[in-house]
C-alpha positions as CSV (number, residue, x, y, z in Angstrom):
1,X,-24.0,144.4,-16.3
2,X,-22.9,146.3,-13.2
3,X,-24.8,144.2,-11.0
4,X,-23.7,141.1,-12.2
5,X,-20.2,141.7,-11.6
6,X,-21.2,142.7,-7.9
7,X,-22.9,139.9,-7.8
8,X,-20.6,137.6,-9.0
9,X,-17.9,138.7,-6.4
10,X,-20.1,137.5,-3.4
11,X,-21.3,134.3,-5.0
12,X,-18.1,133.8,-7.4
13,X,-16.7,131.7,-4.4
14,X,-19.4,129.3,-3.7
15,X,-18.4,125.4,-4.1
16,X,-22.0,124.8,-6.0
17,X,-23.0,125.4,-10.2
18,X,-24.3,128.6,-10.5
19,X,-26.4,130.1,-13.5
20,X,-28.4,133.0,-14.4
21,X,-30.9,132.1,-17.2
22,X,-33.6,133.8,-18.9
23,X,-37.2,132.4,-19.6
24,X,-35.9,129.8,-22.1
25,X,-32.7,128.5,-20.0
26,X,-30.4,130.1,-21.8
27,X,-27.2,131.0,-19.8
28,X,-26.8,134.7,-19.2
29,X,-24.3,134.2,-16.6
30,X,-22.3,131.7,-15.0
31,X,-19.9,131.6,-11.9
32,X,-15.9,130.6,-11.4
33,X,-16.9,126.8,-10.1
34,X,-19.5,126.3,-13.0
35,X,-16.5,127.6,-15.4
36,X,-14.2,125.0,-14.0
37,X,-17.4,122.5,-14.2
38,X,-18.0,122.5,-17.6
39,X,-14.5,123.3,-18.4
40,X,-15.6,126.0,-20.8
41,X,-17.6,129.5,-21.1
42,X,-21.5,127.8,-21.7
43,X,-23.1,131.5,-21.6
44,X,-25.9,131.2,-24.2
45,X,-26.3,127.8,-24.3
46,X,-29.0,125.9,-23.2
47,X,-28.5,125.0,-19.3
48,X,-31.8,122.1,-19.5
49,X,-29.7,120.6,-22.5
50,X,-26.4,121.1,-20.8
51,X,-27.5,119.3,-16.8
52,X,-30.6,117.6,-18.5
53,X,-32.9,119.3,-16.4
54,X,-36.6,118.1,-17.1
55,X,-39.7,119.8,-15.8
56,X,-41.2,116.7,-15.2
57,X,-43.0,116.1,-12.2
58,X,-41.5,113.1,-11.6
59,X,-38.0,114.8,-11.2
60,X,-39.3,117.3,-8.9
61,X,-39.3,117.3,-5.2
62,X,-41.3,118.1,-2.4
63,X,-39.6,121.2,-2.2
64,X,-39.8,122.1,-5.7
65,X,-36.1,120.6,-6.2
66,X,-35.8,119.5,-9.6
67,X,-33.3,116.4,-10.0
68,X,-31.2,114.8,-13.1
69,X,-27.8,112.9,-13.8
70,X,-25.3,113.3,-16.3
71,X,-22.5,111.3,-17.9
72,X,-19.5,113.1,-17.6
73,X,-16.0,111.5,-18.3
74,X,-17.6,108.3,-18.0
75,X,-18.9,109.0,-14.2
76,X,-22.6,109.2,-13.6
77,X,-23.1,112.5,-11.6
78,X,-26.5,112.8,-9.8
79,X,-27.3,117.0,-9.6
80,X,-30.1,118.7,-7.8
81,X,-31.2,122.2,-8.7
82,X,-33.0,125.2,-7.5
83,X,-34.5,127.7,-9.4
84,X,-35.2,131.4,-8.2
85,X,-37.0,133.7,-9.8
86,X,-34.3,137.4,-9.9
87,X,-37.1,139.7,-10.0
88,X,-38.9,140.6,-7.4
89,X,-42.0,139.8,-9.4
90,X,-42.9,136.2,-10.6
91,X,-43.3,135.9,-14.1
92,X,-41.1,135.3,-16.9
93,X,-37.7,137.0,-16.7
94,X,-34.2,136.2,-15.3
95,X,-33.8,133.6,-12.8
96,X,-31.0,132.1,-10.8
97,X,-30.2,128.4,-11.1
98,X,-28.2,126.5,-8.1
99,X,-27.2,123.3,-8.9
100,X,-25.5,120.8,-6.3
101,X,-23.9,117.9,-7.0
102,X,-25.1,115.0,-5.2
103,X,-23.3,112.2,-6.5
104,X,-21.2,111.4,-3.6
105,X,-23.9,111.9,-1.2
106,X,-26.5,110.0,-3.0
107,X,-24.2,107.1,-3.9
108,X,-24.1,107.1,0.0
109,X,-27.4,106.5,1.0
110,X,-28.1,104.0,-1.9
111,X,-24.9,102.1,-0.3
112,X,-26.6,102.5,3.6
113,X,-29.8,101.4,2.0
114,X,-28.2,98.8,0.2
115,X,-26.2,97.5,3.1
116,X,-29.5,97.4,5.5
117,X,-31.2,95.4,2.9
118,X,-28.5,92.9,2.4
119,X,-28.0,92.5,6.2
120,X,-31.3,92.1,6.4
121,X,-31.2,89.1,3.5
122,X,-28.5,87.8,4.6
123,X,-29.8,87.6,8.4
124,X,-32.9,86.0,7.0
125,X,-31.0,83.4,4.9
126,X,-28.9,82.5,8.1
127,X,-32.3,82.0,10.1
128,X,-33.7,80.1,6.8
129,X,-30.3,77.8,7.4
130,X,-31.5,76.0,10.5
131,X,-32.9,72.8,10.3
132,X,-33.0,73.2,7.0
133,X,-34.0,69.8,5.0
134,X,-31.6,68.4,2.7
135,X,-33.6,68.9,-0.6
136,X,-33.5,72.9,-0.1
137,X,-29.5,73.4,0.8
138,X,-28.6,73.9,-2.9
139,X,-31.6,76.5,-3.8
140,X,-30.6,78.2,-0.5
141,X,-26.9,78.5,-1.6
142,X,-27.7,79.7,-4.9
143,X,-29.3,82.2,-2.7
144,X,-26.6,83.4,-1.4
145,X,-24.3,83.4,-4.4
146,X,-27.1,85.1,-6.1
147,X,-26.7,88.1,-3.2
148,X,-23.2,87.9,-3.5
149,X,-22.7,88.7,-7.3
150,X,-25.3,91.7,-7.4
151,X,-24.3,93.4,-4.4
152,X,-20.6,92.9,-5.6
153,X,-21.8,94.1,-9.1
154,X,-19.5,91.2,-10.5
155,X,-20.4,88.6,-13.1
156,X,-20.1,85.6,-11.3
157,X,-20.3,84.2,-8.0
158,X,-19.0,80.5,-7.2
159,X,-18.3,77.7,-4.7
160,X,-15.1,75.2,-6.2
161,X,-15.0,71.8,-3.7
162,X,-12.4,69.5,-4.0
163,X,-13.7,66.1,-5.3
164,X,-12.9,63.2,-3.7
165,X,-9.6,62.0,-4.3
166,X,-8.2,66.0,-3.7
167,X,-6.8,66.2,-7.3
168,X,-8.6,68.9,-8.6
169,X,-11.3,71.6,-7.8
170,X,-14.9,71.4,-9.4
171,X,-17.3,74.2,-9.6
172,X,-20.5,72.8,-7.8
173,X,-22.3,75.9,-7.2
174,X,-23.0,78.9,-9.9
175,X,-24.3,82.3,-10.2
176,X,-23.8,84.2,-13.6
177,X,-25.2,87.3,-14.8
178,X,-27.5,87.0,-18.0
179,X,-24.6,88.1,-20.7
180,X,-21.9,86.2,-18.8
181,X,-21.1,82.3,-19.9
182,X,-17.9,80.3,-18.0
183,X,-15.6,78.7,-19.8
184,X,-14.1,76.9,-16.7
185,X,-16.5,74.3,-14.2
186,X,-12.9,73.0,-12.7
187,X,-9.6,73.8,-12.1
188,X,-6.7,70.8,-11.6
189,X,-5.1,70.8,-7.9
190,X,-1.9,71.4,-9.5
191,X,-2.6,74.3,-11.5
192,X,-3.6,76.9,-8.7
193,X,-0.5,78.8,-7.4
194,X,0.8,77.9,-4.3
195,X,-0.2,81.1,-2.4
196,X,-3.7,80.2,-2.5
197,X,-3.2,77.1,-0.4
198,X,-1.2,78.5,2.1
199,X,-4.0,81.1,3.2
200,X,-6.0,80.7,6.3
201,X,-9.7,80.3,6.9
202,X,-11.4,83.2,5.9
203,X,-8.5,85.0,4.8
204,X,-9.6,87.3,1.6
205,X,-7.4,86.2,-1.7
206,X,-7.4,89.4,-3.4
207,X,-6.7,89.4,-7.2
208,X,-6.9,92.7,-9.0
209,X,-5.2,91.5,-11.9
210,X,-5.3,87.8,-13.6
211,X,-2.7,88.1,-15.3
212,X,-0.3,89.5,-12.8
213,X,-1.1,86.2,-10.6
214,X,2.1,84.2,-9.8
215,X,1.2,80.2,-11.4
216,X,3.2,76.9,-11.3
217,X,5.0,76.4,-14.3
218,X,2.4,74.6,-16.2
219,X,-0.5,76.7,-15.5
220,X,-2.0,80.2,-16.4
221,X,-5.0,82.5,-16.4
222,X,-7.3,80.2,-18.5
223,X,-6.7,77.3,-17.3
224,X,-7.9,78.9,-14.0
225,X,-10.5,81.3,-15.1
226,X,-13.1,81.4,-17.3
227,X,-12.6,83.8,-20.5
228,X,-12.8,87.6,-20.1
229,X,-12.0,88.0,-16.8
230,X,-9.9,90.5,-15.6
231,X,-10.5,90.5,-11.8
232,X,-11.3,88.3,-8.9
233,X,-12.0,87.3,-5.1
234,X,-11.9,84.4,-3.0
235,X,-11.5,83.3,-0.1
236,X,-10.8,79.3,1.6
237,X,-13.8,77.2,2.6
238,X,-12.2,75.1,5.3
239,X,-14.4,72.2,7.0
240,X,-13.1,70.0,10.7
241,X,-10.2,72.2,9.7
242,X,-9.5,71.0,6.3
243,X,-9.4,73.1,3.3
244,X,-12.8,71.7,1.0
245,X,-12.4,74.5,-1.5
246,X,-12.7,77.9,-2.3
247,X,-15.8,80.6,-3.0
248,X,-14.8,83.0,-5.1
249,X,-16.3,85.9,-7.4
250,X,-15.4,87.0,-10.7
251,X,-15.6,90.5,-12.9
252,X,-14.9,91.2,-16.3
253,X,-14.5,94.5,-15.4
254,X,-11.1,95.5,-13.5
255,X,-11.1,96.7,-9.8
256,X,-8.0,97.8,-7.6
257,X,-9.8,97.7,-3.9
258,X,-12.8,96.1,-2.7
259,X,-14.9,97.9,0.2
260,X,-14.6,96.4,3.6
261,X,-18.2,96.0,4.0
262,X,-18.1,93.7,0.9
263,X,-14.8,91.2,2.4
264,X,-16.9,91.3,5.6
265,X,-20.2,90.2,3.6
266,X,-18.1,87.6,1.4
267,X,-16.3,86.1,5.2
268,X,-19.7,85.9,6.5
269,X,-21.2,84.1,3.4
270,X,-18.0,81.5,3.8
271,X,-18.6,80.8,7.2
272,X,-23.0,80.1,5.8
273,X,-21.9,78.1,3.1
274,X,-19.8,75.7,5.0
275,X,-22.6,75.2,8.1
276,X,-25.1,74.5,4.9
277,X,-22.3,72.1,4.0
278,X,-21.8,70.5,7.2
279,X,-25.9,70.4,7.6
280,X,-25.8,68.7,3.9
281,X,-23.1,66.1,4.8
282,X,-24.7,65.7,8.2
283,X,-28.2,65.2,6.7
284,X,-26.9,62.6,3.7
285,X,-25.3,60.5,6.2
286,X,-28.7,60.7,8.6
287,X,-30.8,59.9,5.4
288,X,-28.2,56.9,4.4
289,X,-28.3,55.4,7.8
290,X,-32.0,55.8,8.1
291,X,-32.4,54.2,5.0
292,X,-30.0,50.9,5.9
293,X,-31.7,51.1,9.6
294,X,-35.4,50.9,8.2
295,X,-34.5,48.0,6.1
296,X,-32.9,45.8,7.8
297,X,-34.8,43.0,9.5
298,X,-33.5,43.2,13.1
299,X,-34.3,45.3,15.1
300,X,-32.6,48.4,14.6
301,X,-32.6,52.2,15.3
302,X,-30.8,55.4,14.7
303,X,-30.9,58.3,16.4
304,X,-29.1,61.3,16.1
305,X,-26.8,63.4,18.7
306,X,-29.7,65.4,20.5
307,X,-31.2,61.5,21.1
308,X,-34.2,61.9,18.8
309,X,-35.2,58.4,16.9
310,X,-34.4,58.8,13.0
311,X,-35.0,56.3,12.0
312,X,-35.9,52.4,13.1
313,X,-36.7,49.4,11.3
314,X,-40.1,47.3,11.1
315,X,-39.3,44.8,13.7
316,X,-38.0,47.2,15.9
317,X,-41.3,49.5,15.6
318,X,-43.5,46.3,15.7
319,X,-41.6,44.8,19.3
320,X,-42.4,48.7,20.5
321,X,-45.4,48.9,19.2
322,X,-44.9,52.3,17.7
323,X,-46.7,53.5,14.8
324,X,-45.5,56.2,12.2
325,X,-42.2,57.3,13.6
326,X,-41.8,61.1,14.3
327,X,-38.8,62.6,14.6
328,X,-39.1,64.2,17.8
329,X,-39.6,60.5,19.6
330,X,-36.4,60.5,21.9
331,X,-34.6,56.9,22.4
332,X,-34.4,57.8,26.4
333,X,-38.2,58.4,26.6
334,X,-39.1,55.1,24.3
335,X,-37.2,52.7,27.0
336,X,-38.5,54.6,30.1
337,X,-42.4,53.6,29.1
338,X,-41.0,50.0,28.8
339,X,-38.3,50.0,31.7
340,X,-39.5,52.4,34.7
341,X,-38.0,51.0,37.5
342,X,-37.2,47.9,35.9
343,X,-33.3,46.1,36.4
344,X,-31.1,48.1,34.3
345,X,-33.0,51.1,33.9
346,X,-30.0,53.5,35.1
347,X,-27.8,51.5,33.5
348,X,-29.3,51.8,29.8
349,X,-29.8,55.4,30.5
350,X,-25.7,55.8,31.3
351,X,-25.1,53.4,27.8
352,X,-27.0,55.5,25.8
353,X,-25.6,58.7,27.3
354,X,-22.0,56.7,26.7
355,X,-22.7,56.2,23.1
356,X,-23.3,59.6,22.5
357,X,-20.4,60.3,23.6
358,X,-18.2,58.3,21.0
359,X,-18.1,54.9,23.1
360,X,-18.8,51.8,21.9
361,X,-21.5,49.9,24.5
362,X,-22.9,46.3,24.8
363,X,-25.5,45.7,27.5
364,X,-28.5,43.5,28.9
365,X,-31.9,45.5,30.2
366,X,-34.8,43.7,31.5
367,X,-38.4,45.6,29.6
368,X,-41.6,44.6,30.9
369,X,-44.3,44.2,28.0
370,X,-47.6,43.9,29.4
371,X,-47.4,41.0,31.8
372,X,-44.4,39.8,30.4
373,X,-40.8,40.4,31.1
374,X,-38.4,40.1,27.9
375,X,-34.4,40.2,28.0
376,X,-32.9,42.9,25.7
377,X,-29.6,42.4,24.3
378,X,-28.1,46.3,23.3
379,X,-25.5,47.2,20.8
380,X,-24.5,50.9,20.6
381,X,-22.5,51.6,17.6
382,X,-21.5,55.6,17.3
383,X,-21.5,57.2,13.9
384,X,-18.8,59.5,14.2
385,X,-17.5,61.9,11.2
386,X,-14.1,63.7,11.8
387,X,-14.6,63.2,15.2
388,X,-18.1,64.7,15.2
389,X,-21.0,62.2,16.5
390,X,-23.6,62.4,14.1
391,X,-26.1,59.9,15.7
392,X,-26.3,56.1,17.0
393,X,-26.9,52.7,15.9
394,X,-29.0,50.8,18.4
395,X,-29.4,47.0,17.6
396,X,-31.6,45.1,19.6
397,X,-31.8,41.5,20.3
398,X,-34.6,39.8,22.1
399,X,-32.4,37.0,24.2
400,X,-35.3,36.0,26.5
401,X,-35.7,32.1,24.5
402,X,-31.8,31.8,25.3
403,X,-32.3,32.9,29.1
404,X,-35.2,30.5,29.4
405,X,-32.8,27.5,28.1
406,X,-29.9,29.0,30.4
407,X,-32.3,28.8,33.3
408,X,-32.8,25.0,32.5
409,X,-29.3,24.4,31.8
410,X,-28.4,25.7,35.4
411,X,-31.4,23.6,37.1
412,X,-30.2,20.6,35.4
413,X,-26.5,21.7,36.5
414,X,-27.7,22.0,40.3
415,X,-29.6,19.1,40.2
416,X,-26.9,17.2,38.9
417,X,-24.8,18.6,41.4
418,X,-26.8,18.0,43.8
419,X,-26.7,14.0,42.9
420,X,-23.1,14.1,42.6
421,X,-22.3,15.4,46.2
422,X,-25.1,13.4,47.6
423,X,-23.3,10.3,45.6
424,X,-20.0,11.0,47.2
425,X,-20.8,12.0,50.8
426,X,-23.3,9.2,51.3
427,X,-22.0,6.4,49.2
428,X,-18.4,7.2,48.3
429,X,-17.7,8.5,51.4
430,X,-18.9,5.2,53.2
431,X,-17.5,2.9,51.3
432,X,-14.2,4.5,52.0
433,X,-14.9,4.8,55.6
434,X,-15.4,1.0,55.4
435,X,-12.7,0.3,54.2
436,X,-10.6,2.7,56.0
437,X,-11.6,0.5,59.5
438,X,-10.9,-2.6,57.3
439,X,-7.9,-1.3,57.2
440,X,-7.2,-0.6,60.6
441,X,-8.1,-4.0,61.8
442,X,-5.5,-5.1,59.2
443,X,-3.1,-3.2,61.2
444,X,-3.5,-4.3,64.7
445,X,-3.8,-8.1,63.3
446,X,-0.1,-7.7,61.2
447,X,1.3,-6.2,65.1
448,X,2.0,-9.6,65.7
449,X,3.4,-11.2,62.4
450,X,5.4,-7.8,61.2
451,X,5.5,-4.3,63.0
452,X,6.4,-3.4,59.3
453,X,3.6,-4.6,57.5
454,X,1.5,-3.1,60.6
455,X,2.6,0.2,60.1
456,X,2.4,0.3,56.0
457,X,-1.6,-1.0,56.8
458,X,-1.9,2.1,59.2
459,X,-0.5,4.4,56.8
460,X,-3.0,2.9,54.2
461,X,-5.8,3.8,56.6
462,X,-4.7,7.2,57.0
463,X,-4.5,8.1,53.2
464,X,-8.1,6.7,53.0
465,X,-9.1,9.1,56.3
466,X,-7.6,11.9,54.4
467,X,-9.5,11.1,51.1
468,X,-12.7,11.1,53.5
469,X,-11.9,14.8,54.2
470,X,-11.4,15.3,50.6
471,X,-14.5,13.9,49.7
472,X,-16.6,15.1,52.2
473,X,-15.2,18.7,51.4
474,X,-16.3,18.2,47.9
475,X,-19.3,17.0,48.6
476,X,-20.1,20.1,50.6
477,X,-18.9,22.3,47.8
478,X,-21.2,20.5,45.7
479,X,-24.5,20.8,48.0
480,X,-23.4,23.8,50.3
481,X,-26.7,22.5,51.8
482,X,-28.0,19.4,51.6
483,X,-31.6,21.0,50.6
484,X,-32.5,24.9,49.3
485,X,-34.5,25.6,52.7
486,X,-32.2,27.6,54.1
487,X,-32.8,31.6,54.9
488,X,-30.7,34.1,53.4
489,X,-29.1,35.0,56.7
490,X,-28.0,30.9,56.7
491,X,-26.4,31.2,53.3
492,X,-24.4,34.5,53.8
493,X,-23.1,32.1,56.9
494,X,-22.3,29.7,54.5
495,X,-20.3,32.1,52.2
496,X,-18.2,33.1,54.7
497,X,-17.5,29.5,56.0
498,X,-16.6,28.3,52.3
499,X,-14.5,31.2,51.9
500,X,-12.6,31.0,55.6
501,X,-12.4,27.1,55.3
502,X,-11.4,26.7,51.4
503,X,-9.9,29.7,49.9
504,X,-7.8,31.3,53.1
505,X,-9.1,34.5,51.8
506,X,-9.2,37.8,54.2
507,X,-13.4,38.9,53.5
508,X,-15.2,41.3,54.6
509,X,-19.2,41.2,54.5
510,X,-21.0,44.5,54.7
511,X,-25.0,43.8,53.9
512,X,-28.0,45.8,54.9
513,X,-29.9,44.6,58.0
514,X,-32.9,45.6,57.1
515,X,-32.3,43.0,54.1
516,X,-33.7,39.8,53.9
517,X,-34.7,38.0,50.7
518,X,-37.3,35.1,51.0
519,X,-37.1,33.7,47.8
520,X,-34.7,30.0,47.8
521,X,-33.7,29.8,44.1
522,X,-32.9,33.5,44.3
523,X,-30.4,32.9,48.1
524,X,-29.4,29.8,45.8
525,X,-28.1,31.2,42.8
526,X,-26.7,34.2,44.9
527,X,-24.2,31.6,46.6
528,X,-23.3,30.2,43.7
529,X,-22.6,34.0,42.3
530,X,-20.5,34.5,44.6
531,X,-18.6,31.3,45.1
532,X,-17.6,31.6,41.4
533,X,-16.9,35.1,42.4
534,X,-14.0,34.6,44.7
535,X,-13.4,31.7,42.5
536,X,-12.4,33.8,39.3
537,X,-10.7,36.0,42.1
538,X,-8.2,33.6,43.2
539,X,-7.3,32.3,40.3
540,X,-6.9,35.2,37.6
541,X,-6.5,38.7,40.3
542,X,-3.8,36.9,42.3
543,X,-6.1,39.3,45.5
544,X,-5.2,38.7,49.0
545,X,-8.9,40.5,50.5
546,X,-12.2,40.2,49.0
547,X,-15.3,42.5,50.0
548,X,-18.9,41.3,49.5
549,X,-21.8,44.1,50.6
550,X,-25.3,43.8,49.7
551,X,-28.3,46.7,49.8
552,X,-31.3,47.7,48.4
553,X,-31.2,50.5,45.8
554,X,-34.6,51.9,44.5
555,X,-36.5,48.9,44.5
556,X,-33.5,46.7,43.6
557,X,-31.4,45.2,45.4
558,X,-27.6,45.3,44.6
559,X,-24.3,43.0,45.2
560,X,-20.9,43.7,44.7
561,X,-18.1,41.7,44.9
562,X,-14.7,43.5,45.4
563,X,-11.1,41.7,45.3
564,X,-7.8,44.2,45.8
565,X,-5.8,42.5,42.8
566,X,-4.6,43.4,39.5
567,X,-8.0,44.4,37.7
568,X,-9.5,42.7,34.7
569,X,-8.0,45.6,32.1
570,X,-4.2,43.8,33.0
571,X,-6.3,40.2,32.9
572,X,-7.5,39.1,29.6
573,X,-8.4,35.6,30.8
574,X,-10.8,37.3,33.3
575,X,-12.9,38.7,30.7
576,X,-13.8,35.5,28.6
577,X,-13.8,32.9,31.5
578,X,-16.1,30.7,31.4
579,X,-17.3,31.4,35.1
580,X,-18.1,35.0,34.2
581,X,-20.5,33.6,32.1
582,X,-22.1,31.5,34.1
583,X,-22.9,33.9,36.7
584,X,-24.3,36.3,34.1
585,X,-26.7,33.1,33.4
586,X,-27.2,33.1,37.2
587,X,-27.8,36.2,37.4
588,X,-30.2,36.7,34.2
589,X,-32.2,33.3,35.7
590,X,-33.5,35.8,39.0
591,X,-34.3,38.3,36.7
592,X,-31.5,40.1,37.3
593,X,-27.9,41.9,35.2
594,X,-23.8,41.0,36.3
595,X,-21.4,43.3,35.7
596,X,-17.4,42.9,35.7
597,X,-15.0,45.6,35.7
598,X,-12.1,47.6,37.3
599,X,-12.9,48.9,40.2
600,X,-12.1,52.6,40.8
601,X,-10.2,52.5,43.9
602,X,-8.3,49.4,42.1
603,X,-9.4,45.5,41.9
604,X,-12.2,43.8,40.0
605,X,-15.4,44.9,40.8
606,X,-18.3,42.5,40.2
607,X,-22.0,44.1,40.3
608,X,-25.2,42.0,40.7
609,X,-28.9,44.0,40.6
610,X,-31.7,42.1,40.9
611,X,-35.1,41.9,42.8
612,X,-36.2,41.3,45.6
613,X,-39.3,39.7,43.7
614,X,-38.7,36.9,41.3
615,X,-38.6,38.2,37.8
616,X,-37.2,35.3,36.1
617,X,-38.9,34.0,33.0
């Protein structure tokens, strides 16, 4: 045995199991480390009982590495051996056996390995999340809980909301391993301890021991978790930055540390979760205002933050003519088809634009259907969720009947005006005249008799002069012109006459040369726009200047009427006069939209567009 004590000398120090056996693996030899390994002298005893070495092909490498695992203290130990003949003749004899352990190394790669392929799973469940429809968010977050308890080795995985009054926390989602049954689906708000509340978003609640876990006064671990659990994990699930619950995992088994890799994996399937939450709420509340939208009998649409059409009900698809509704159909592209470069166009483009922004908007747009032009009344009602816009309610009302009877309203108004001033300048007017010179003849026939009752007859002939002024002033208000022939250029003259003579008013006119509209009732009804106008202006802006310019913009021609007063946001009164009205109804009856509001640079601003053509109905 000379040599093997040489031997063992220079191998003696080597960190790996060393054996010499003979052709039925019986120990001959063993060195210092496989001494300490087996924590006894093994020599004769079988070394393929001893490090379950098998034969097998199976456990055999490339290399003619031969592989097997042990239990040892309760630890699984992976070992790889080598096998060397001693002689230098193959055959049966002694040979050396060099055994490695692997554990560490192997427990490694299967960790690399498993990390790849969960990245990868995970990856591909966060891809799966978008635009996810609503009837596959649950399956997809059992998914995910699914992941979370095998790669944690645990026995459950969980997500606890907080129902809807905030009292207690219920268990909606649920992932168990096959032996494992809960004994807890929720957990009263008062009976969590107040640490877990106080965490942050994200922030890991680590709980080695259940019982060690500090609980209000009334509470304790099985009223919190479910029997036989010694350890858990969980961190907040916080939504619009409130807390909705908790996901959380759960082991029978006790652990002291988790890896980083898994609080990393368990943050990132938090922050999944709560997107495939928000998409969930998001989607219900899309699905419940389609629903109401589609069956109501106006006509109605909703459509969501990116603009697309939702949903829309049968009266509005009918008016549209649209058939099956897609969901890509955007609300913007719908009016353009029916507006183009109709009055309004910009202006329902800004509205809509508006209402996705949070604002409530009412409007007017003229649509052109074929070879007839119809009068759209818009509401825009946001749906907003914690601040978050989900989509828009459009309701639409076809106002064009209610024009047409405005329009006759207004030609029985001028017409009647019209008689009126006619009555008093021609008739009224002379009869006062007449007797006005009665009265002066009364006069100088009373010189002789009384100088007294002379002069009260003269004073009686100069009220009725003055009253002749009155009424001839009226009259003129009344029937600006005694007939509708007059050219635009004529009844801008006329403007600025009634508003010099009457109102003592500093103006300023600024219209485009190149301007002239040849249409009468359209020059009519823009007088009377702009009459009421200053009108309104005197009486509610308490303005000293108004500024009237006129120009053509893309095929439309646009007015503005600008007074430096107060603005109508410090002027209720302004707002629900009756002569804002009635210049909207002027201004509908040429086919065209009014406008009031505050002017930017201060003042009420008052905007006309219209047509040079005639759209009226």
């Amino acid at each position: 045995m000379d040599d093997f004590r040489i031997l063992n000398k220079v191998i003696d120090t080597s960190p790996h199991i060393i054996c010499i056996i003979d052709e039925n693996y019986i120990i001959k030899w063993l060195n210092s480390y496989a001494l300490k390994f087996f924590g006894k002298d093994v020599t004769g005893k079988n070394l393929k009982t001893l490090l379950s070495i098998s034969i097998d092909s199976s456990n055999t490498k490339k290399n003619g590495v031969l592989t097997s695992r042990i239990t040892k203290k309760k630890k699984d130990i992976i070992l790889e051996h080598r096998i060397v003949n001693a002689g230098r003749k193959p055959g049966p004899g002694l040979r050396v056996v060099i055994t490695e352990d692997k554990t560490e190394q192997v427990k490694h790669e299967e960790l690399v390995n498993s990390l790849l392929q969960f990245e990868s799973i995970l990856t591909r469940l966060a891809l799966e999340s978008i635009n996810i429809p609503l009837k596959e968010i649950d399956p997809h977050i059992e998914k995910i809980l699914k992941l979370i308890t095998k790669f944690a080795d645990v026995d459950r995985s969980y997500i606890a909301l907080y129902n809807t009054q905030g009292d207690s926390l219920v268990i909606t989602h649920d992932w168990c391993t096959k032996n494992f049954k809960p004994s807890v689906a929720s957990v009263m708000r008062d009976l969590i301890p107040v640490s877990w509340k106080r965490k942050k978003k994200n922030e890991i609640i680590m709980i080695p021991d259940v019982r060690k876990v500090k609980y209000p006064k009334n509470s304790d671990p099985s009223k919190v978790f479910s029997r036989n659990i010694k350890s858990a994990m969980l961190t907040p699930l916080d939504f619009n930055s409130n807390r909705i619950g908790y996901l959380g995992l759960s082991s029978s088994t006790p652990f002291e540390e988790i890896s980083d890799v898994l609080k990393t994996i368990f943050k990132i399937s938090a922050e999944l979760i709560v997107n495939l939450y928000e998409r969930k709420s998001v989607n219900s509340q899309l699905e419940i205002a389609g629903m109401i939208v589609a069956k109501s009998s106006g006509m109605l649409a909703y459509f969501d933050s990116e603009g697309c059409i939702k949903s829309a009900s049968e009266a509005f698809k009918k008016f549209h003519k649209l058939g099956t509704l897609t969901h890509k159909l955007s609300i913007i592209d719908l009016f353009k088809k029916s507006l183009g470069t109709s009055t309004g166009a910009d202006k329902l483009l800004e509205s809509i634009n508006a209402a996705l922004k949070g604002e409530e908007i009412q409007t007017e747009i003229w649509l052109r259907q074929e070879n007839k032009v119809r009068l759209m009344e818009l509401s825009l009602h946001p749906d907003i969720d914690n601040s978050v816009i989900k989509g828009v309610v459009m309701n639409s009302v076809d106002i064009t009947e209610r024009v047409q009877l405005e329009t006759k309203i207004l030609e029985v108004m001028h017409q009647e005006r019209k008689r009126v001033g006619i009555a008093l300048h021609d008739d009224l007017g002379h009869d006062l005249l007449a007797v006005a010179i009665k009265s002066r003849l009364l006069s100088d026939k009373l010189k002789g008799v009384s100088s007294e009752l002379s002069e009260e007859a003269g004073a009686i002939e100069q009220a009725l002069r003055k009253s002749i002024g009155d009424v001839r002033d009226l009259s003129h208000g009344l029937i600006p012109f005694k007939n509708y022939g007059l050219e635009f250029r004529e009844m801008l003259d006329a403007v600025a006459l009634t508003i010099s003579r009457n109102y003592k008013l500093e103006c300023e006119f600024k219209i485009d040369p190149a301007l002239d509209i040849k249409d009468e009732s359209i020059i009519k009804e823009l007088y009377y726009i702009i009459d009421e106008a200053v009108m309104n202006s005197l009486k509610h802006s308490e303005c000293s200047a108004i500024y009237i310019s006129m120009y053509s913009q893309k095929n439309m021609v646009k007015l503005k009427i600008v007074d430096n007063g107060k603005g109508i946001s410090n002027n209720n009164k302004t707002e629900s006069g009756a002569g804002i009205e009635i210049m909207k109804y002027r201004a509908r009856s040429i086919g065209g939209l009014l406008e009031i509001k505050d002017n930017p640079g201060g003042g009420t601003l008052i905007e006309c567009i219209f047509s040079e053509k005639n759209n009226s109905i």
